[in-house]
N, CA and C atoms of all chains as a GROMACS GRO file, in nm:
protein
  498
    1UNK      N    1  -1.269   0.056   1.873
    1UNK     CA    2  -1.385   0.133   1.825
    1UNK      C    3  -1.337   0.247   1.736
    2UNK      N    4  -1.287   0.218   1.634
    2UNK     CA    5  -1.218   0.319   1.550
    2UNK      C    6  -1.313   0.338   1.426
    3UNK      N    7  -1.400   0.448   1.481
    3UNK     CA    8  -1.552   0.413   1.397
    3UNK      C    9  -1.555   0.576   1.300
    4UNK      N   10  -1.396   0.629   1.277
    4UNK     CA   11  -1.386   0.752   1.264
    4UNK      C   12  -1.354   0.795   1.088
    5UNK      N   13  -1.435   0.720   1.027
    5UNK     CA   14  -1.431   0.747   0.875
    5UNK      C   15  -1.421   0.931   0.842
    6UNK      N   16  -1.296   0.975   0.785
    6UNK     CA   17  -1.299   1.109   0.788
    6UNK      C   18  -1.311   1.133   0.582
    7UNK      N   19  -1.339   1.234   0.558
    7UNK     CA   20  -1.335   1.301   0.466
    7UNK      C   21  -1.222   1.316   0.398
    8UNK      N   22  -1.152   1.355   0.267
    8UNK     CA   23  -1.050   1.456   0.206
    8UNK      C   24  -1.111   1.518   0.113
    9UNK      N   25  -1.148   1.648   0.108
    9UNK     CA   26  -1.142   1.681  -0.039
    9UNK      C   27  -1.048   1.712  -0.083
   10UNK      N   28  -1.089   1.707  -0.242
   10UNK     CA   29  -0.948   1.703  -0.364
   10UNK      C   30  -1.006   1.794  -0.443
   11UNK      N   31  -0.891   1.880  -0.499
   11UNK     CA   32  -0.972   1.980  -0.553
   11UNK      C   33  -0.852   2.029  -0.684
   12UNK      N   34  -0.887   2.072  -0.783
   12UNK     CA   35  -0.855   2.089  -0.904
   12UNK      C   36  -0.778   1.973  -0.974
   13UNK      N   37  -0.890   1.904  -0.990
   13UNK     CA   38  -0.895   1.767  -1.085
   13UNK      C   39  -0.939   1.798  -1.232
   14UNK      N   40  -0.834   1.734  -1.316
   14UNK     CA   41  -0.846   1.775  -1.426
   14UNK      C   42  -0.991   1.709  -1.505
   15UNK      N   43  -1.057   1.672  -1.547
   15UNK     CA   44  -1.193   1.662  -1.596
   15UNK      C   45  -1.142   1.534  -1.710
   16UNK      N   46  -1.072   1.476  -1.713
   16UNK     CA   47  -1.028   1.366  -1.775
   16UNK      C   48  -1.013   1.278  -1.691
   17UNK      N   49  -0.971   1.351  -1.560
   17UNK     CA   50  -0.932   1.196  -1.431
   17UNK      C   51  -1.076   1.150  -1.434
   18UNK      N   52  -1.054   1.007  -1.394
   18UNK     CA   53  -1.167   0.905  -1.357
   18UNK      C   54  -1.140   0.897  -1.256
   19UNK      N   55  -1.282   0.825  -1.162
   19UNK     CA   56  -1.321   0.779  -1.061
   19UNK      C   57  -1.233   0.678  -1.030
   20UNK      N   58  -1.224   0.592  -1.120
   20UNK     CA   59  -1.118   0.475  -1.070
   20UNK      C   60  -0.960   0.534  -1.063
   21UNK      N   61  -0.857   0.644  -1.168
   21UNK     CA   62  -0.762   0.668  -1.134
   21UNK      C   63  -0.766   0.734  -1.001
   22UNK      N   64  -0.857   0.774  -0.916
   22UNK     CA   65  -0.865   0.877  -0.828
   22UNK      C   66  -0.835   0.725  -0.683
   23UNK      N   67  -0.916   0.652  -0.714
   23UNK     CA   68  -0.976   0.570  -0.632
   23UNK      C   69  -0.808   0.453  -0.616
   24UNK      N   70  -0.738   0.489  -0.694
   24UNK     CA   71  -0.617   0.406  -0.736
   24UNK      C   72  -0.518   0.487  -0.663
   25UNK      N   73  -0.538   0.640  -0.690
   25UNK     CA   74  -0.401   0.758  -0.650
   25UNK      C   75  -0.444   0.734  -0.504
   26UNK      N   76  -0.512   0.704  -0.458
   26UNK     CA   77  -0.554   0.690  -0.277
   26UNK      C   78  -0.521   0.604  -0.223
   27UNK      N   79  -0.567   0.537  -0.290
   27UNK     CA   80  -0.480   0.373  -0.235
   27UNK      C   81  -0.355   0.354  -0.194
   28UNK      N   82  -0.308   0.424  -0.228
   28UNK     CA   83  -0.136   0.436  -0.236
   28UNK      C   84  -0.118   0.475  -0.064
   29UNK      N   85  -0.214   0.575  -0.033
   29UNK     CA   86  -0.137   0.614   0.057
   29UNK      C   87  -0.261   0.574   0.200
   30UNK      N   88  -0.330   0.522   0.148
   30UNK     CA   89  -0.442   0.443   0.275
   30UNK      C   90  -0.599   0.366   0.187
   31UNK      N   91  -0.638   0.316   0.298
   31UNK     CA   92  -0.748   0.247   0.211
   31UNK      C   93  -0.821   0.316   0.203
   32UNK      N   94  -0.906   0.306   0.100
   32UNK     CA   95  -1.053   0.412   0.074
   32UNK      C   96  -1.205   0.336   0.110
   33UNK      N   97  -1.266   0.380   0.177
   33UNK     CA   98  -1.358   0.332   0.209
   33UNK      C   99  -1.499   0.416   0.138
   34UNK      N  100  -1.506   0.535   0.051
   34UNK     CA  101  -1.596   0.582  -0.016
   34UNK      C  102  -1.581   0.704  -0.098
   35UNK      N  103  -1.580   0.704  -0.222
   35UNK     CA  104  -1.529   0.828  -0.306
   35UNK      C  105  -1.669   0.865  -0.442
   36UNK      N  106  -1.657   1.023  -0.403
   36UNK     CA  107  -1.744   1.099  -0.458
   36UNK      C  108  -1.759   1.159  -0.533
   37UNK      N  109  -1.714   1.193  -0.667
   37UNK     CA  110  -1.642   1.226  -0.784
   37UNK      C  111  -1.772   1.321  -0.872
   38UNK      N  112  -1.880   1.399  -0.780
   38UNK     CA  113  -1.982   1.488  -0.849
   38UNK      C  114  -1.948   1.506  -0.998
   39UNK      N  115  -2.046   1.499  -1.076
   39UNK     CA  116  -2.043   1.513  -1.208
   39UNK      C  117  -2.193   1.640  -1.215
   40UNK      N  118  -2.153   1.704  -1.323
   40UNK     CA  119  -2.263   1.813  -1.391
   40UNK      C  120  -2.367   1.691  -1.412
   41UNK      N  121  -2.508   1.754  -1.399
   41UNK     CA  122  -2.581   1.669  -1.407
   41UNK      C  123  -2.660   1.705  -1.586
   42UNK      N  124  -2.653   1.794  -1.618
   42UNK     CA  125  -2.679   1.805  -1.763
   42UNK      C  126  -2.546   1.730  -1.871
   43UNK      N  127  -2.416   1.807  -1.815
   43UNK     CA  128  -2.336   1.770  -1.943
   43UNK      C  129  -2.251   1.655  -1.879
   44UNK      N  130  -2.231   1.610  -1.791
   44UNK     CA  131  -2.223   1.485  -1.747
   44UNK      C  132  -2.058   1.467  -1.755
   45UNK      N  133  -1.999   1.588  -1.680
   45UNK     CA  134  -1.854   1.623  -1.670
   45UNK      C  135  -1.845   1.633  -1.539
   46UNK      N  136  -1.701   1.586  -1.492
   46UNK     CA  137  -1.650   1.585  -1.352
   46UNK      C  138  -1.690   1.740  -1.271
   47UNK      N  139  -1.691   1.789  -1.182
   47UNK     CA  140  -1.687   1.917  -1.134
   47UNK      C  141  -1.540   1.971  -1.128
   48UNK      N  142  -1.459   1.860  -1.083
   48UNK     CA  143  -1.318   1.933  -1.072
   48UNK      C  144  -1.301   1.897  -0.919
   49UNK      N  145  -1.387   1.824  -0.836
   49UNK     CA  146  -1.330   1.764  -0.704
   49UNK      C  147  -1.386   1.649  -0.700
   50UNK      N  148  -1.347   1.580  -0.568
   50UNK     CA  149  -1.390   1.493  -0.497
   50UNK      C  150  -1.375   1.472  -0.344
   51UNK      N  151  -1.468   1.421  -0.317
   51UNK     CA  152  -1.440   1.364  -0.164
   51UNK      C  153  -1.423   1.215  -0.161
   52UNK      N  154  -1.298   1.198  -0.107
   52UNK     CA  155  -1.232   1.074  -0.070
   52UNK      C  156  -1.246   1.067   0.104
   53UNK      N  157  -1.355   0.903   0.124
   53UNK     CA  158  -1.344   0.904   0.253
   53UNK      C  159  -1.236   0.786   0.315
   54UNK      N  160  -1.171   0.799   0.407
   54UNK     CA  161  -1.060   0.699   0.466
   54UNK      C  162  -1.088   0.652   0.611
   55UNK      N  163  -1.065   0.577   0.648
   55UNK     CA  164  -1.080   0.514   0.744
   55UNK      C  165  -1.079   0.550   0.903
   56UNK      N  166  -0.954   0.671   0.881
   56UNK     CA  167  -0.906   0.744   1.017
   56UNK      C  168  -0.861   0.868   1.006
   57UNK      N  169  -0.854   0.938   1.092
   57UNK     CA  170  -0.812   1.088   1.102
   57UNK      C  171  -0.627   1.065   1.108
   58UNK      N  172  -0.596   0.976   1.127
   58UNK     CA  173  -0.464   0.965   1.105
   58UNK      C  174  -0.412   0.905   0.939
   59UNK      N  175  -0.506   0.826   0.872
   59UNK     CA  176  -0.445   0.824   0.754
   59UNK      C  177  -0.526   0.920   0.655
   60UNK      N  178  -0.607   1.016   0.716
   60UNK     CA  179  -0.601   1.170   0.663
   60UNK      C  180  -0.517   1.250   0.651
   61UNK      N  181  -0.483   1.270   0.777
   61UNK     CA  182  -0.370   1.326   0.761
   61UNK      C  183  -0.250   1.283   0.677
   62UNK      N  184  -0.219   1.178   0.737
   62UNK     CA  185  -0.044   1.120   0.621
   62UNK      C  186  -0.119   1.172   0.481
   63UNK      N  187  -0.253   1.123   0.409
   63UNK     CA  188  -0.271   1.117   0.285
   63UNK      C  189  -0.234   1.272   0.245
   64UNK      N  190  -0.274   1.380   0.300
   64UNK     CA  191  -0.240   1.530   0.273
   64UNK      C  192  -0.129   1.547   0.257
   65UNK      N  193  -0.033   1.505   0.392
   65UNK     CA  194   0.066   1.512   0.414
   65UNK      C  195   0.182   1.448   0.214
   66UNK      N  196   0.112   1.312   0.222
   66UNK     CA  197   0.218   1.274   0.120
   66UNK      C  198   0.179   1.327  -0.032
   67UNK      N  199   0.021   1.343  -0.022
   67UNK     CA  200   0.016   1.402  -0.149
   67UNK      C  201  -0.030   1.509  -0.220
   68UNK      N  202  -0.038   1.580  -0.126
   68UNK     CA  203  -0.113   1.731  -0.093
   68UNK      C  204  -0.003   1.842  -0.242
   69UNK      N  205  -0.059   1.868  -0.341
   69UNK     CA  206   0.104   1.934  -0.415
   69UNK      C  207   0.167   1.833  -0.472
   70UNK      N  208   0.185   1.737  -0.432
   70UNK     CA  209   0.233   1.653  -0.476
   70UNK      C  210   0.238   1.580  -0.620
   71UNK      N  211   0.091   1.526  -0.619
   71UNK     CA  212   0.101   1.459  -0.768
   71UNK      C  213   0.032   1.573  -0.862
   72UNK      N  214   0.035   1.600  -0.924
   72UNK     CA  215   0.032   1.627  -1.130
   72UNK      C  216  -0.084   1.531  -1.239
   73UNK      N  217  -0.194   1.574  -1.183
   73UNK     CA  218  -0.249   1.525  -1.316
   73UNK      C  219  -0.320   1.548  -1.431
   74UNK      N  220  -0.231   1.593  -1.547
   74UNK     CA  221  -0.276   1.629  -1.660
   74UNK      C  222  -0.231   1.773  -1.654
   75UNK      N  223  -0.076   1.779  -1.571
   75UNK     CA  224  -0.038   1.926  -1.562
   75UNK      C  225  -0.138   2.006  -1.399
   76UNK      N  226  -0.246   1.960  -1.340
   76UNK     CA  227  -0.277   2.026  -1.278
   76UNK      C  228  -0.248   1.976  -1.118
   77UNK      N  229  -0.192   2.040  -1.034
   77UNK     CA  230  -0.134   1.991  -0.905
   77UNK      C  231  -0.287   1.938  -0.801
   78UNK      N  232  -0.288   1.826  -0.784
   78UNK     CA  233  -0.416   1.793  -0.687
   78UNK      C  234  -0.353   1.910  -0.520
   79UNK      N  235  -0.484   2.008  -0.517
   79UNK     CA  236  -0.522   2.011  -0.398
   79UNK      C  237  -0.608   1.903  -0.284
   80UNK      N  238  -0.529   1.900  -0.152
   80UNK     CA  239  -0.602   1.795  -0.050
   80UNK      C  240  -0.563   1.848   0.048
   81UNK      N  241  -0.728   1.837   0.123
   81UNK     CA  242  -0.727   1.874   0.264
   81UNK      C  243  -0.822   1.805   0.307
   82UNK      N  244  -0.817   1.818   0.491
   82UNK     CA  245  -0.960   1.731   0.536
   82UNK      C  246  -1.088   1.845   0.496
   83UNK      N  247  -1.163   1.726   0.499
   83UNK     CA  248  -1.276   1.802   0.477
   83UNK      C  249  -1.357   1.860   0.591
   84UNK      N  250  -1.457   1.960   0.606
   84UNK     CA  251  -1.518   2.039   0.727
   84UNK      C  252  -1.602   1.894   0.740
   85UNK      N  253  -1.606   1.890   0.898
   85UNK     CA  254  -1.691   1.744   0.913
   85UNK      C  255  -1.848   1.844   0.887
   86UNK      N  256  -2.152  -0.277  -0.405
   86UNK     CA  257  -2.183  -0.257  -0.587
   86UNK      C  258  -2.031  -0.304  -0.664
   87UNK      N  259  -2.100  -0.404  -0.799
   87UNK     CA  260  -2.007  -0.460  -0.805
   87UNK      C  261  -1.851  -0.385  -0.897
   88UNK      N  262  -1.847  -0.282  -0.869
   88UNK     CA  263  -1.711  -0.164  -0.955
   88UNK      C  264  -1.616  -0.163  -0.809
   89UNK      N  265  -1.726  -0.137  -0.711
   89UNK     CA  266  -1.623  -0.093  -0.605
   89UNK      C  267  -1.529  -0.208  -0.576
   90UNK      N  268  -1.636  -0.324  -0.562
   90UNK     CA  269  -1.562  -0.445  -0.525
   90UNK      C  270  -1.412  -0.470  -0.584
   91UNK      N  271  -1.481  -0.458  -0.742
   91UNK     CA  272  -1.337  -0.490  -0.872
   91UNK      C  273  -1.213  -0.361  -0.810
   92UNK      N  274  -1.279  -0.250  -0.788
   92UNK     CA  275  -1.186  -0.168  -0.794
   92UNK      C  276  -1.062  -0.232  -0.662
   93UNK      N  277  -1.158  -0.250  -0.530
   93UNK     CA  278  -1.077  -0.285  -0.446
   93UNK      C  279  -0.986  -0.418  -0.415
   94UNK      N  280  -1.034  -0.506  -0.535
   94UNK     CA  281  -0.974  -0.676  -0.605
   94UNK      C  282  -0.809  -0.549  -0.655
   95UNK      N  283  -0.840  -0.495  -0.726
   95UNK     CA  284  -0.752  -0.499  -0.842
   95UNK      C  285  -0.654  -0.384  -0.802
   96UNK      N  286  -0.678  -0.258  -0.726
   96UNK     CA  287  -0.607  -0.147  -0.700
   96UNK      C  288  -0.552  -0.188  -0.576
   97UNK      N  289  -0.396  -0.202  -0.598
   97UNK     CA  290  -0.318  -0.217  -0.482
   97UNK      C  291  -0.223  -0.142  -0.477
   98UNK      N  292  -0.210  -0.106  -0.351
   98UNK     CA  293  -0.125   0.025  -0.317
   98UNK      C  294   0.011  -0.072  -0.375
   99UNK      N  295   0.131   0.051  -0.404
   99UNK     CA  296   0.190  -0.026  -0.475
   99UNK      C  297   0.242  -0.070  -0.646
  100UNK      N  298   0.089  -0.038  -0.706
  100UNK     CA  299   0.056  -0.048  -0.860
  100UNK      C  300   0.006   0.035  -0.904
  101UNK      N  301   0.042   0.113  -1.041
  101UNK     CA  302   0.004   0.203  -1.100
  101UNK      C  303  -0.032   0.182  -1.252
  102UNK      N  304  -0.173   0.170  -1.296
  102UNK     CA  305  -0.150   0.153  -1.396
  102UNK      C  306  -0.143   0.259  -1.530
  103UNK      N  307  -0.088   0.166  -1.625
  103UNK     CA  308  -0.095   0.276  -1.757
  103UNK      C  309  -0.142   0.378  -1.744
  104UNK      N  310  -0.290   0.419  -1.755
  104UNK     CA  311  -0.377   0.530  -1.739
  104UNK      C  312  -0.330   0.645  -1.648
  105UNK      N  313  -0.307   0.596  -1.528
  105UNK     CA  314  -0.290   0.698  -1.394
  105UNK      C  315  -0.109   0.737  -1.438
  106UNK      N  316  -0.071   0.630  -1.483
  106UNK     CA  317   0.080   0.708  -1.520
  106UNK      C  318   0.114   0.827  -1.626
  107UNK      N  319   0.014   0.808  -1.701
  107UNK     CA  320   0.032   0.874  -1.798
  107UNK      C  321  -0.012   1.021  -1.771
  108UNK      N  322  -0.134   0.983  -1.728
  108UNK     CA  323  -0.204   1.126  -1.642
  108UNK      C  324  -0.095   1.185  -1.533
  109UNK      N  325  -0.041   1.171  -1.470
  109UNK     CA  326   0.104   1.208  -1.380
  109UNK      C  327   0.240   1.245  -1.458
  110UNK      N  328   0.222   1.166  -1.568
  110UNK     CA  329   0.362   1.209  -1.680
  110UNK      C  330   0.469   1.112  -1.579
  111UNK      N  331   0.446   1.017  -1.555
  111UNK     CA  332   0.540   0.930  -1.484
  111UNK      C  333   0.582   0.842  -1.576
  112UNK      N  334   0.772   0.872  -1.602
  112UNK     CA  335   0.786   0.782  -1.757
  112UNK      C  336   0.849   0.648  -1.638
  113UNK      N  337   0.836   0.537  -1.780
  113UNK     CA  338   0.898   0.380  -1.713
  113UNK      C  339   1.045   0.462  -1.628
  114UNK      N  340   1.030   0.337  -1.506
  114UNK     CA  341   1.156   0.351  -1.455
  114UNK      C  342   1.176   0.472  -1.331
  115UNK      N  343   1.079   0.577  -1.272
  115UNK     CA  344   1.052   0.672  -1.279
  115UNK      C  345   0.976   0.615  -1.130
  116UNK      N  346   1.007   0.622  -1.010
  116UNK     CA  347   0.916   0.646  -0.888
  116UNK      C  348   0.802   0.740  -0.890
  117UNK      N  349   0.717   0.714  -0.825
  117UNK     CA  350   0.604   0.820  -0.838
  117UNK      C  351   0.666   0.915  -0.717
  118UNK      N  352   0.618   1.070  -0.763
  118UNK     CA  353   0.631   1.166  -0.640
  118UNK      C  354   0.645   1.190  -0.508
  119UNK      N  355   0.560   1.094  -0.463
  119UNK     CA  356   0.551   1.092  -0.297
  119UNK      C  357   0.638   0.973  -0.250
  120UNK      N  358   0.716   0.890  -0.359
  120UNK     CA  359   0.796   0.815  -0.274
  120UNK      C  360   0.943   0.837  -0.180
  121UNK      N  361   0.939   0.986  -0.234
  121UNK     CA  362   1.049   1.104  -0.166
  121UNK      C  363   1.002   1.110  -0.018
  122UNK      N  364   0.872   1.154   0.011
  122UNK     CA  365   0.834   1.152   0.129
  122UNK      C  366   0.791   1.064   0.211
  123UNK      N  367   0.755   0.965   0.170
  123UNK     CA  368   0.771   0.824   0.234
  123UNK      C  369   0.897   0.790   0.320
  124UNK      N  370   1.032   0.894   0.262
  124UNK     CA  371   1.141   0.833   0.339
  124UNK      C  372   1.111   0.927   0.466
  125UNK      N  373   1.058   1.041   0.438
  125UNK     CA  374   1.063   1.149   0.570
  125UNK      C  375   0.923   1.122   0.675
  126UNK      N  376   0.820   1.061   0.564
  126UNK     CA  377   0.699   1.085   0.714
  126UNK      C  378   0.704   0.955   0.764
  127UNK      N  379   0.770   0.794   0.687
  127UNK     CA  380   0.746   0.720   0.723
  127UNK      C  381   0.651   0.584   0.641
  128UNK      N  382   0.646   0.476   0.661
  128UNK     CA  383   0.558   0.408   0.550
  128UNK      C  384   0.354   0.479   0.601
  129UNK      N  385   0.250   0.476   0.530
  129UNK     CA  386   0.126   0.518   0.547
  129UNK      C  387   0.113   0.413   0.711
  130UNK      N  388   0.010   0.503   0.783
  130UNK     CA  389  -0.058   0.430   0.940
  130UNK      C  390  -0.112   0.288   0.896
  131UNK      N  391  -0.186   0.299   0.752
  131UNK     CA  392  -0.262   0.108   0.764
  131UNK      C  393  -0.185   0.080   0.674
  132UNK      N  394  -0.055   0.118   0.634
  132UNK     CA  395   0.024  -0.022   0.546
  132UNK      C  396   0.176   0.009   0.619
  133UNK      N  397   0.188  -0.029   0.704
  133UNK     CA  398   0.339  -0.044   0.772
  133UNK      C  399   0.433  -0.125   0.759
  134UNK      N  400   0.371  -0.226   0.704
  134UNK     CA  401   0.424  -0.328   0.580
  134UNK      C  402   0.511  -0.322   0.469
  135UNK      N  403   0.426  -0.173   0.405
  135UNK     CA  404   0.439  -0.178   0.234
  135UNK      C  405   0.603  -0.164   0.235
  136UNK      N  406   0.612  -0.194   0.131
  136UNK     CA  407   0.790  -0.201   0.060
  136UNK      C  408   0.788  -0.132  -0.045
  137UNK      N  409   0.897   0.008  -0.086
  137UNK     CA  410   0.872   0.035  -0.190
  137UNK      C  411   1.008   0.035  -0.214
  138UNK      N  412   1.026   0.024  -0.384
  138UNK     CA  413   1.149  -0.005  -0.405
  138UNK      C  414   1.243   0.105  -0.398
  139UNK      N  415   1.368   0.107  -0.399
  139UNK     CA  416   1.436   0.236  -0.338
  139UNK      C  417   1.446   0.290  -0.227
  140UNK      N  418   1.345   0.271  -0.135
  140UNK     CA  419   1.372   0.255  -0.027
  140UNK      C  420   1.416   0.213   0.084
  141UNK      N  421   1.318   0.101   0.085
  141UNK     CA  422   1.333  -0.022   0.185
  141UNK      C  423   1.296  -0.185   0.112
  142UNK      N  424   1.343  -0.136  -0.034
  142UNK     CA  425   1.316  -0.290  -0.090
  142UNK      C  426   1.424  -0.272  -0.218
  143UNK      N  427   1.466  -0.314  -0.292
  143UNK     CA  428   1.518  -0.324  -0.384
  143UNK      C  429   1.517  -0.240  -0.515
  144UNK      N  430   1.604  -0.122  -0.565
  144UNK     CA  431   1.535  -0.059  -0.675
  144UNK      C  432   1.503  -0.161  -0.816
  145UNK      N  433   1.583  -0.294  -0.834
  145UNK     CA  434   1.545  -0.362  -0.867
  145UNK      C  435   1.409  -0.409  -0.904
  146UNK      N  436   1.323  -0.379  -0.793
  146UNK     CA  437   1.167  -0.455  -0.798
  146UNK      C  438   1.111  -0.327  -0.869
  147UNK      N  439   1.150  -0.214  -0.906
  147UNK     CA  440   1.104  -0.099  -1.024
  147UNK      C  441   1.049  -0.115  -1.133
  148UNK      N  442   0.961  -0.178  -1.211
  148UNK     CA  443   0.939  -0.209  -1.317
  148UNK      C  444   0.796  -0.203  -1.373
  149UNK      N  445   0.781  -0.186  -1.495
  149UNK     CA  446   0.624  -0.187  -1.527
  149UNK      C  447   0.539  -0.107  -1.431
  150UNK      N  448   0.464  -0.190  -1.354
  150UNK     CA  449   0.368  -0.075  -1.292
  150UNK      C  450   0.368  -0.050  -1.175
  151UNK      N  451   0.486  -0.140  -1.121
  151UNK     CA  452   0.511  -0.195  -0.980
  151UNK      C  453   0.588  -0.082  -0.932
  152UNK      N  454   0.623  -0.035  -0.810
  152UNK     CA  455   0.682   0.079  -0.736
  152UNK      C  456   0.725  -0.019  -0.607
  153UNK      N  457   0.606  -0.078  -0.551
  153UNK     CA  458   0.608  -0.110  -0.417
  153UNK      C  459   0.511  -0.296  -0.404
  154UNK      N  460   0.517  -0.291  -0.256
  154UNK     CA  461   0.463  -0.402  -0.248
  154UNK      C  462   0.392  -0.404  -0.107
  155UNK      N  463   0.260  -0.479  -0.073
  155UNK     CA  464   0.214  -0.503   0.022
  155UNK      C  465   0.216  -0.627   0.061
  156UNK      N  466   0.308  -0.658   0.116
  156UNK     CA  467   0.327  -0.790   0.204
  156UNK      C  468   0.152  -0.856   0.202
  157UNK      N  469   0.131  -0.963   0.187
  157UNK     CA  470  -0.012  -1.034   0.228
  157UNK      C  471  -0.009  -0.988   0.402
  158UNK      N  472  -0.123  -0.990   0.445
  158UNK     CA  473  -0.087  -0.984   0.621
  158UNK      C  474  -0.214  -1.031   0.672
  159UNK      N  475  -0.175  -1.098   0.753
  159UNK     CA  476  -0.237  -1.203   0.813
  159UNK      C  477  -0.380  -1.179   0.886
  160UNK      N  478  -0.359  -1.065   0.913
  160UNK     CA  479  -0.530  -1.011   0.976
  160UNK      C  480  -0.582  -0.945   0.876
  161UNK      N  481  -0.711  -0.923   0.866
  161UNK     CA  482  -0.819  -0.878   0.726
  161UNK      C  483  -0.780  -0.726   0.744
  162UNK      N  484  -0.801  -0.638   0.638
  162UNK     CA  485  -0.777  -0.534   0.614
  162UNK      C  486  -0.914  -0.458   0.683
  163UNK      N  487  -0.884  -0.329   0.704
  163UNK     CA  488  -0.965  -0.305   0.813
  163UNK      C  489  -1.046  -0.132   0.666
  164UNK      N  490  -1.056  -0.180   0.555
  164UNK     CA  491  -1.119  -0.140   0.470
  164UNK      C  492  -1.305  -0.109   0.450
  165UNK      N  493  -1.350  -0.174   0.586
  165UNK     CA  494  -1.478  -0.227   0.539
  165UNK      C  495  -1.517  -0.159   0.639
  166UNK      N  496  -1.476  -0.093   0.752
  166UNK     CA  497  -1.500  -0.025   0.870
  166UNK      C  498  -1.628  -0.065   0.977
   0.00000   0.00000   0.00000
């Protein structure tokens, strides 16, 4: 009964990343089961986060863990943490 | 909806393409970042499988877009929750 879909937000995303590179950089480190990539609703630009949901509170964690600081995109370091349930 | 589907056909842990490399500044030849810590936390909880090269597979298998590999595995991926 591992019915525990958790949250990550990601935060200072450069406004060029796509939904799909985001949905690709996750993969890497667990499966994604739902990602949220808010856009301005007038000018129809990323906000600069997302919520990536994963499967378990344990491949939440590793995902922080491995890529938290870690990757670089477009010069800007992705922040990741769980998200407040 | 049919993007997610493609996305989840086509994005395998493992593969990086053009786009996302470039956005990372990851030149050919070139491990991605976190495969440093892969040696310290361990392979990810749902791919215990994966093989990445330099590690625990061949630096050999390094090439193009490839880093790593997910063994096929025999029970369904537990993606769909």
């Amino acid at each position: 009964m591992d019915n525990s879909t958790t949250n990550l937000y990601v935060g200072n995303i450069d406004p060029r990343v796509t939904r799909e590179q985001l949905y690709e950089l996750f993969v890497q480190a667990c499966p994604v089961v739902s990602l949220r990539y808010p856009r301005d609703k007038v000018l129809q630009t990323p906000q600069g986060y997302a919520f990536v949901g994963v499967p378990s509170v344990q491949d939440a964690d590793y995902a922080v863990q491995l890529l938290h600081n870690c990757v670089t995109l477009h010069g800007r370091p992705l922040k990741i943490r769980r998200a407040r349930p | 909806e049919a993007e997610w589907i493609r996305l989840k056909r086509e994005k395998r842990p493992g593969k990086l393409s053009p786009g996302l490399r470039e956005a990372m500044g990851l030149h050919e030849g070139q491990l991605p970042p976190w495969c440093m810590k892969m040696s310290k936390l361990g392979m990810p909880p749902s791919y215990p499988t994966l093989k990445v090269a330099g590690l625990n597979w061949g630096i050999e298998h390094l090439r193009d877009d490839v880093y790593g590999k997910l063994p096929k595995d025999k029970k369904k991926s537990r993606t769909t929750g």
